[in-house]
DRENSE-111546 format. One line per field, with one value per residue (C-alpha): x, y, z; residue number from 1. Coordinates in Angstrom, 3 decimals. Layout:
<milos>
xx = (X;...)
yy = (Y;...)
zz = (Z;...)
n = (NUM;...)
</milos>
This chain:
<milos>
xx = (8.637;10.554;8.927;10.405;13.958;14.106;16.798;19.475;22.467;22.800;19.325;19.417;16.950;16.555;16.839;13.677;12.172;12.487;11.259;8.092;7.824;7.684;5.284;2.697;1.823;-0.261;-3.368;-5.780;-2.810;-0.831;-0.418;0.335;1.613;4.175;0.976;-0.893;2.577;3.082;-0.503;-0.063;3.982;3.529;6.521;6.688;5.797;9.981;11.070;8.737;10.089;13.801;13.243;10.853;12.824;15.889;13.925;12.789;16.437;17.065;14.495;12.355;9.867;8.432;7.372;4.362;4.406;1.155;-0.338;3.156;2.855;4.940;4.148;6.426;9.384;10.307;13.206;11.494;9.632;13.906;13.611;11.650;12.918;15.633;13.251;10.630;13.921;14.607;11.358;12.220;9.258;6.413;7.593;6.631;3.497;2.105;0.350;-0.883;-2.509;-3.716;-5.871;-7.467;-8.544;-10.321;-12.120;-13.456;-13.942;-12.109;-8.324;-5.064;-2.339;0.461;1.787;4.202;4.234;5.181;4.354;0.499;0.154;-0.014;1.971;1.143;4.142;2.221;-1.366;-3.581;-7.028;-10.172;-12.651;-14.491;-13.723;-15.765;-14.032;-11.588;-8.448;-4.995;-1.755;1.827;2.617;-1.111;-1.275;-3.970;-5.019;-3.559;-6.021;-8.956;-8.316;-7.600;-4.109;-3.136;-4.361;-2.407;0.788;1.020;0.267;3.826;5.095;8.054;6.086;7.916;7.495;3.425;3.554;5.058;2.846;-0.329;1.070;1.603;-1.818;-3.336;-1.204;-1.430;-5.359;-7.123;-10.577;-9.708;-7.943;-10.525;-13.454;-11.035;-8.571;-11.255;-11.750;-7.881;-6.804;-9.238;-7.922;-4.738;-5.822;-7.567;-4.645;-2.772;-5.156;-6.886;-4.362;-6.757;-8.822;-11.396;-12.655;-16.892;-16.554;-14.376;-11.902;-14.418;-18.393;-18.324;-15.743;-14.916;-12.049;-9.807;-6.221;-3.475;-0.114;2.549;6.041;8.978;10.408;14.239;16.636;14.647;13.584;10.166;6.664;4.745;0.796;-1.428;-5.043;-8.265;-10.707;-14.355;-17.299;-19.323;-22.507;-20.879;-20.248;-23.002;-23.753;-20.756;-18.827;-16.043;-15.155;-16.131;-14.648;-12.395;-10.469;-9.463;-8.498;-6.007;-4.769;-3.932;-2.698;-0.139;1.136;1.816;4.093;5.809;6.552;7.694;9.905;11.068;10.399;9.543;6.040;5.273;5.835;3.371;3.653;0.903;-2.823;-2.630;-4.560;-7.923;-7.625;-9.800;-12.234;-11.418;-13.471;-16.547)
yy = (7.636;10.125;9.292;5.783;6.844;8.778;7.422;6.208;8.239;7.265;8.739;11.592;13.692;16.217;14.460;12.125;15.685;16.826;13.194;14.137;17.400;15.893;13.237;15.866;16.269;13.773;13.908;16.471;18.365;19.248;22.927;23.427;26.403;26.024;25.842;23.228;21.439;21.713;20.968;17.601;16.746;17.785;19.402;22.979;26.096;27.551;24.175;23.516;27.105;26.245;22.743;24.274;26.720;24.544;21.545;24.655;25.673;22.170;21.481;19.357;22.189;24.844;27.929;29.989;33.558;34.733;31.969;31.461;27.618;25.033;22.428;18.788;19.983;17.917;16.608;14.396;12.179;11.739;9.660;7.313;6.393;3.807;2.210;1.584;0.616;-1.787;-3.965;-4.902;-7.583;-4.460;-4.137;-7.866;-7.573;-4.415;-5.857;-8.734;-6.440;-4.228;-7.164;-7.982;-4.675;-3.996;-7.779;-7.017;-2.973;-2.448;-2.048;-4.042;-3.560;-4.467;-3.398;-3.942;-3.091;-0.426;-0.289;-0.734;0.106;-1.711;0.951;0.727;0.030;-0.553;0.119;-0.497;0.274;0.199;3.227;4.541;2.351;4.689;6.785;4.622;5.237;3.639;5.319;4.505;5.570;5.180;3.556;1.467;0.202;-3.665;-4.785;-3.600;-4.375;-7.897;-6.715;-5.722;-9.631;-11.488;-10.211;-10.417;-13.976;-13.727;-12.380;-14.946;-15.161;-12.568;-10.040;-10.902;-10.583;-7.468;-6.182;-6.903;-5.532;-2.198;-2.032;-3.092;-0.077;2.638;1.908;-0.391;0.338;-0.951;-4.323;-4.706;-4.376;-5.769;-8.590;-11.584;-10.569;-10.123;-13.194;-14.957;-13.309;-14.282;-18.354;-17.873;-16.413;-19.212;-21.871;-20.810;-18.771;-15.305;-13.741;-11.750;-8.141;-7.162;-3.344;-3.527;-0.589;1.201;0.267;0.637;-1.418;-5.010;-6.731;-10.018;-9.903;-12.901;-13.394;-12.446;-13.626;-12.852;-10.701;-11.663;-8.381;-7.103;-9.806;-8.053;-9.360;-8.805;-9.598;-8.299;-7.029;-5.731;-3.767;-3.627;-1.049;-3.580;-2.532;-4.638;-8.079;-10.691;-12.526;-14.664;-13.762;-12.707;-15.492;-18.093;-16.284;-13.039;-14.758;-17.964;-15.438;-13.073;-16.402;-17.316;-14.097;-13.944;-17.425;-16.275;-12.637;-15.399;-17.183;-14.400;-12.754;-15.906;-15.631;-19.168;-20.218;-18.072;-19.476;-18.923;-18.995;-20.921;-19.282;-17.368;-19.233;-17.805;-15.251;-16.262;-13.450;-11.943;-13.321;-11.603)
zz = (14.280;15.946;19.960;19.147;18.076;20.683;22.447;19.509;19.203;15.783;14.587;12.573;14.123;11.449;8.833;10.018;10.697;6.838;5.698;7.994;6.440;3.063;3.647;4.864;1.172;-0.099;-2.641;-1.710;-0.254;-2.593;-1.554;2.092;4.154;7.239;9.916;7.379;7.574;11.826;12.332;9.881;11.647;14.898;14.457;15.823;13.544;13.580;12.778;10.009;8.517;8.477;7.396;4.091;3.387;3.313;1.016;-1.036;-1.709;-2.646;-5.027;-3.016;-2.458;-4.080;-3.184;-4.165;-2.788;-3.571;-1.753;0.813;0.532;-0.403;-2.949;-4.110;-6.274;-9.089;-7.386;-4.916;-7.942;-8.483;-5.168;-6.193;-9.806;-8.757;-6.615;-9.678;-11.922;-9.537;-9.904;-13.114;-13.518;-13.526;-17.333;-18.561;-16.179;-17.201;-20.847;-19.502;-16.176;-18.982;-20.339;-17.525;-16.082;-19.772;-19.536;-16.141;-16.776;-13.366;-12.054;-11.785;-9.416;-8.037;-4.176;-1.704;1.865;3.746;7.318;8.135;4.402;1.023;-1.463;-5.155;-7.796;-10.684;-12.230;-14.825;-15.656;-18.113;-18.633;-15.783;-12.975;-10.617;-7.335;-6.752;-9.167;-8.262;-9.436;-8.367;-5.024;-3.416;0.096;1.176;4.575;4.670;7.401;5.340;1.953;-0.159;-1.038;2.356;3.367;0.370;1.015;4.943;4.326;2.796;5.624;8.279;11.793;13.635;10.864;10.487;14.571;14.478;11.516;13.879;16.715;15.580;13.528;17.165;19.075;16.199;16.030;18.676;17.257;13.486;14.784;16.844;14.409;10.915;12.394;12.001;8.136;8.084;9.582;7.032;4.400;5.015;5.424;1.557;0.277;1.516;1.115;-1.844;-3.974;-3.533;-1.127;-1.234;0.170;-1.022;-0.274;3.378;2.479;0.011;0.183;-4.423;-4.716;-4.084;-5.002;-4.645;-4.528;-5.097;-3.627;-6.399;-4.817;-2.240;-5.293;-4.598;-5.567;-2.902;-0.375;-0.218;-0.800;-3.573;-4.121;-7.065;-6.618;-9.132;-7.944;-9.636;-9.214;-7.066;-9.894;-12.533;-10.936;-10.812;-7.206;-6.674;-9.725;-8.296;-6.093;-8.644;-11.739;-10.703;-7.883;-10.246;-12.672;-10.971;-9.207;-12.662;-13.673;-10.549;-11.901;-15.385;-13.853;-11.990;-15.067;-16.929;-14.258;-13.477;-9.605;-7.443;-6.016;-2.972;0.162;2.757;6.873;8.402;8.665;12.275;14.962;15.927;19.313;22.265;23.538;26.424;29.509;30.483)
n = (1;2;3;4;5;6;7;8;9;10;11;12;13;14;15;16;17;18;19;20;21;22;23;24;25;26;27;28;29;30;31;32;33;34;35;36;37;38;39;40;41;42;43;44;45;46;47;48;49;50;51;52;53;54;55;56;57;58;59;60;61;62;63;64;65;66;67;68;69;70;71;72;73;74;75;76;77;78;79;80;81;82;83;84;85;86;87;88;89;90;91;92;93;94;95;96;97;98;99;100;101;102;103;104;105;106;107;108;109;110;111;112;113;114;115;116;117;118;119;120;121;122;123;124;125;126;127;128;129;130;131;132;133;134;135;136;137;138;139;140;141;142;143;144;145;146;147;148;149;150;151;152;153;154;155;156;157;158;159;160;161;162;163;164;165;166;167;168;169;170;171;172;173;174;175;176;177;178;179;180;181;182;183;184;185;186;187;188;189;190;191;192;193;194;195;196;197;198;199;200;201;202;203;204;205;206;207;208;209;210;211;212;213;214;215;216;217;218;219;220;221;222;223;224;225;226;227;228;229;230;231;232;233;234;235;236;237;238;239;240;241;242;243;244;245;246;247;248;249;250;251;252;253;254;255;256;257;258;259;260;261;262;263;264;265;266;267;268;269;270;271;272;273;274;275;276)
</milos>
């Protein structure tokens, strides 16, 4: 992010450089001292130290001087509170997403997209629905994963083209090995209402996902997705009876937030191979 601003005079450099900071926590890192935090930015160790020590005195860190690491302060959940407000339709969906993850003993949610990543906004789920366990804020791969595929099918041509570009630059290997499955996913979710994904982003779990809307306070796509431990679904259960069901489930959270038919851009043509 900060190579490719490199050269606008109206980029905040250190602002972007206390935004990297703070995304350098994530689950499984919750607790992270200033090396932890260069080693994760790339930012240098003296840098890292002013720009803690400032978020600390700010409340968006905290800091533990027994262990001298910095944690999230309470003040950066703050951040994301109007954003949740503003999707007002995760209220009215939330029972009926509760229903369905208890009839199929798996999850239920609801993403958006953010970069090369789908970002949960909303989750619900049934018992023990094995390792995998959504929760507001989670990213997920989109070129590996149903919900990733449903809403770039949303996507206006230059913004799907630009989407695969950068997931081709930032990791050749993946688009390489995941952009046949992806561009299929894409066609179901347009020609079919759902797609589907049999253990692609995790080997337990397979899911199917369904293209929600272009929600319109915030011109952004929307797609819903469940995820079941891949023990409890019979041979071709879920794309006879789980896809037709969170197809259906996407049309009634349109209904109810009053949001149009999604519109979809046509399937991407197939890429040639390379000559030998």
């Amino acid at each position: 992010m900060l190579a490719e601003n490199a050269g606008d005079a109206a980029f905040a450099t250190t602002l972007a450089k206390g935004l990297v900071v703070l995304e350098a926590f994530e689950a499984g890192a919750s607790m992270l001292g200033n090396m932890e935090i260069s080693a994760r930015s790339g930012l240098p160790r003296p840098t890292v130290a002013r720009l803690t020590h400032t978020l600390a005195e700010l409340g968006y860190l905290r800091y533990d001087p027994v262990l001298a690491k910095y944690r999230l302060g309470a003040r950066a959940l703050r951040m994301a509170h109007p954003l949740l407000a503003s999707m007002q339709f995760r209220q009215v969906a939330r029972p009926l997403m509760q229903d369905f993850a208890q009839s199929v003993r798996g999850t239920v949610s609801i993403g958006l997209l953010d970069g090369t990543a789908a970002i949960y906004v909303e989750t619900a789920r049934s018992g023990d629905v094995g390792p995998h366990v959504p929760d507001i804020g989670m990213p997920i791969p989109v070129i590996q994963t149903a919900m990733g595929r449903a809403l770039a099918s949303l996507l206006p041509a230059a913004e799907a083209a630009g989407l695969e570009q950068r997931m081709e630059r930032d990791d050749p290997a993946l688009w390489s090995g995941w952009r046949d499955k992806y561009y299929a996913g894409m066609r179901d979710s347009a020609e079919r209402g759902f797609c589907l994904c049999y253990g692609e982003y995790m080997p337990s779990i397979h899911a199917v996902a369904a293209p929600l809307f272009q929600y319109q306070p915030m011109k952004q796509p929307f797609a819903i997705n469940c995820g079941i431990p891949a023990f409890r679904l019979q041979p071709g259960q879920l794309e006879a009876e789980i896809g037709p069901r969170i197809k259906a489930l996407a049309v009634s959270i349109r209904a109810l937030a009053n949001e149009a038919e999604p519109v979809f851009r046509p399937p991407a043509p197939p890429r040639r191979k390379a000559a030998k």
